[in-house]
N, C-alpha and C positions, 0 to 999 in steps of 0.2 A: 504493500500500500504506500509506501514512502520513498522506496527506491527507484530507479528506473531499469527495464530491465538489460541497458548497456554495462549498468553498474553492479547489477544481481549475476553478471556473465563476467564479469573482473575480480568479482569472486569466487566466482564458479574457477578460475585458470589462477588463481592464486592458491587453491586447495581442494582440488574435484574432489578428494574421498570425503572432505567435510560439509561437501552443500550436500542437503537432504530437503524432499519436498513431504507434505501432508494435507491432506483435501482437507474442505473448510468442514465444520461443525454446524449442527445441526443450527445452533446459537448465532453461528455467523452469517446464515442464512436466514434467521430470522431476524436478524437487524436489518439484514438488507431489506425484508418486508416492509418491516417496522417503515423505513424510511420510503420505498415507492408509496404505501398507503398514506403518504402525505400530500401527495402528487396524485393516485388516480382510486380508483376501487377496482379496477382487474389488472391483475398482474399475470407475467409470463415468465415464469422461468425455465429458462435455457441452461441445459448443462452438457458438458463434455461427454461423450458416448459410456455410458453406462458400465461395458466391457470395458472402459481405459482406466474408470476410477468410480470412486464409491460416493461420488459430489452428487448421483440424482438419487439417489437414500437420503442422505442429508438435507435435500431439497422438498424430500416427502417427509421426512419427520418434521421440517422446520413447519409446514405447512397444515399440519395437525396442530402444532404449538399454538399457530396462528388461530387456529378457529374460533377460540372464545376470546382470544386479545381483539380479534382485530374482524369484529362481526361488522359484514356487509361489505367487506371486500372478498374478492375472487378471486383463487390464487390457482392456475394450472402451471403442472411440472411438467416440462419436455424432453425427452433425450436428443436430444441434436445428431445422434448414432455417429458424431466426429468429433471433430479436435479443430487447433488449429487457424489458422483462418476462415476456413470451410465451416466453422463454428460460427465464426463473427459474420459472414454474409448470410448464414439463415437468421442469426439475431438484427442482422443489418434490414432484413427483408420486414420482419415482425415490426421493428420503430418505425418503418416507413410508414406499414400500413397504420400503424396507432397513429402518425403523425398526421394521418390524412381522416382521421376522425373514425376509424373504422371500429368496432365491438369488439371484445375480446374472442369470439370464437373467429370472427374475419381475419383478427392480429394471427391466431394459432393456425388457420387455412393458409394462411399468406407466407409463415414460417413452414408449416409442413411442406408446401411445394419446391420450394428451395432441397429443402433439407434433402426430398428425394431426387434430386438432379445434381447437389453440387459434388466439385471430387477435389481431391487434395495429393498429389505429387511431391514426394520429399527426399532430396540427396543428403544423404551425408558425408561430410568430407574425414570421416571418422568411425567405427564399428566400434573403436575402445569401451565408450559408457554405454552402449543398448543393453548389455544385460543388466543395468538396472534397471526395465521394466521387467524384468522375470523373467523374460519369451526366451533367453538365451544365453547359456551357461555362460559364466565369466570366462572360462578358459578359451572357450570358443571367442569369445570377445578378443582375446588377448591377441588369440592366433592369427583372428581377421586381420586385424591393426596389425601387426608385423608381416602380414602379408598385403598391408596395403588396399584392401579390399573397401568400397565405398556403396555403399548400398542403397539402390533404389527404394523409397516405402511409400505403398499409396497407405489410405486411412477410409475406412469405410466399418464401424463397429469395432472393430480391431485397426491394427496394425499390421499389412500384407506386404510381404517380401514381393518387391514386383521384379528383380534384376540388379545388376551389380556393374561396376566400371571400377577402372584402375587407375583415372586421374578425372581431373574435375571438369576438364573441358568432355572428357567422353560422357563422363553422368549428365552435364549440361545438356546433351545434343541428344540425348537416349531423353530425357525428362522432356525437352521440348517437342521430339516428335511423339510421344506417349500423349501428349496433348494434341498435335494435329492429327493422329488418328481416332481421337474421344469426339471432336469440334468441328476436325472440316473446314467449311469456312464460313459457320454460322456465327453471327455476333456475339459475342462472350464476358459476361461479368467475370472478371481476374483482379487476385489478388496476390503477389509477391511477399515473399516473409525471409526473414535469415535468422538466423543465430549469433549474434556480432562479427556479422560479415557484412556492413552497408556498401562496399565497394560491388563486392560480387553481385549482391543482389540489387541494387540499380544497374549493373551491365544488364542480368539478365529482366527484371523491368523494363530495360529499352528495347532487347528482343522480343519481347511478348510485344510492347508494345507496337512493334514495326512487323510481326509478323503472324499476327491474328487481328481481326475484326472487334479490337474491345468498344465495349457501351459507358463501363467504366473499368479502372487499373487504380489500386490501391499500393502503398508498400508498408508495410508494417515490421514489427519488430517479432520475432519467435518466439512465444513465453518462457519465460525460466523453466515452470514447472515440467513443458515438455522436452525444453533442452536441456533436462537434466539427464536424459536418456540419451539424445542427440549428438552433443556435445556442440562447441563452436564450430562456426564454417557449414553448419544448415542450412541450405538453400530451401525453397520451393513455392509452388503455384497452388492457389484453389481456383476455381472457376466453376461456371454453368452457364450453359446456352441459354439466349433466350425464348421465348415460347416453351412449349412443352415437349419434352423429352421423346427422341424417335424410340 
């Protein structure tokens, strides 16, 4: 809440074994209620894919807490079934429609259809820290990274091994045509992310941008929480076509 996360990733490279992440509480969930129901009576909450972390349990207990504090407001819990920036443009799609005066099950229509079209593409320029998501023995970790190894990952519920490369320009060129085969050359909301790598990820932001049909192109920063898996030098893309999915 205090830091930024350029500053949360200078710590992360001043002591990897000692940054450690944990999902919010049930309690810090219910403050955030506490606080939207001062602004509306329906709330939406959005959380990271349910398989990635335990943050939509904590979104449903906060939301029983809420019942008798906080009668007469509406509180729906969503899994977002992603992470990521792919997170952030199905919660980006939900504020628009609230912004345009829309009800709370319009807000949840308007995030649901997002949610089932958008996709998320992710290089790393590192294998060392993945197994601390679990999916992947440390040793095997070790091995990758002495071998060099950088690995494709889309996000879709989980986290899916989509391929691998041996330098950053080959993951670059495998991740961008992994999107000209998803896209084609229909218009596409895109979003750019890194892991304390602003250089790389404005390079490839300007390729997205000069060789797809964007509506809109965002660049953001890659959460701590996930580059804690990731490590620095994360690249990647979310995106979704617009209209409705072939």
């Amino acid at each position: 809440m205090d830091i930024t996360p350029s500053e949360a990733y200078k710590l992360f490279l001043d002591d990897p074994d000692s940054f450690n992440t944990s999902a919010a509480s049930p309690e810090d969930c219910l403050k955030a209620y506490r606080a939207a129901s001062q602004r509306a009576a329906g709330i939406l909450c959005l959380t990271v894919s349910i398989r990635l972390s335990t943050m939509f349990n904590a979104a449903l207990d906060a939301r029983e807490l809420a019942v008798k504090e906080l009668p007469g407001v509406s509180i729906e819990v969503m899994d977002s079934l992603t992470a990521t920036p792919s997170e952030g443009m199905v919660a980006l799609a939900a504020a628009r429609a609230a912004g345009e005066g829309r009800d709370l099950p319009e807000v949840i229509r308007a995030a649901g259809e997002v949610r089932d079209k958008v996709q998320a593409i992710i290089f790393l320029d590192t294998i060392r820290h993945v197994y601390r998501s679990g999916r992947i023995p440390k040793v095997a970790s070790q091995i990758g990274s002495a071998l060099n190894i950088k690995p494709i990952l889309t996000i879709h519920e989980v986290v899916h091994f989509a391929g691998m490369a041996r330098s950053r320009k080959q993951g670059i060129e495998r991740l961008l045509q992994m999107m000209r085969d998803r896209v084609g050359h229909r218009p596409i909301h895109a979003a750019v992310t890194h892991a304390f790598a602003p250089e790389e990820a404005e390079k490839l932001r300007e390729r997205v941008a000069g060789e797809f049909n964007c509506v809109e192109l965002w660049l953001s920063e890659f959460s701590p929480v996930m580059g804690y898996a990731c490590g620095t030098g994360t690249v990647g893309v979310a995106f979704y076509t617009e209209g409705q999915p072939e």
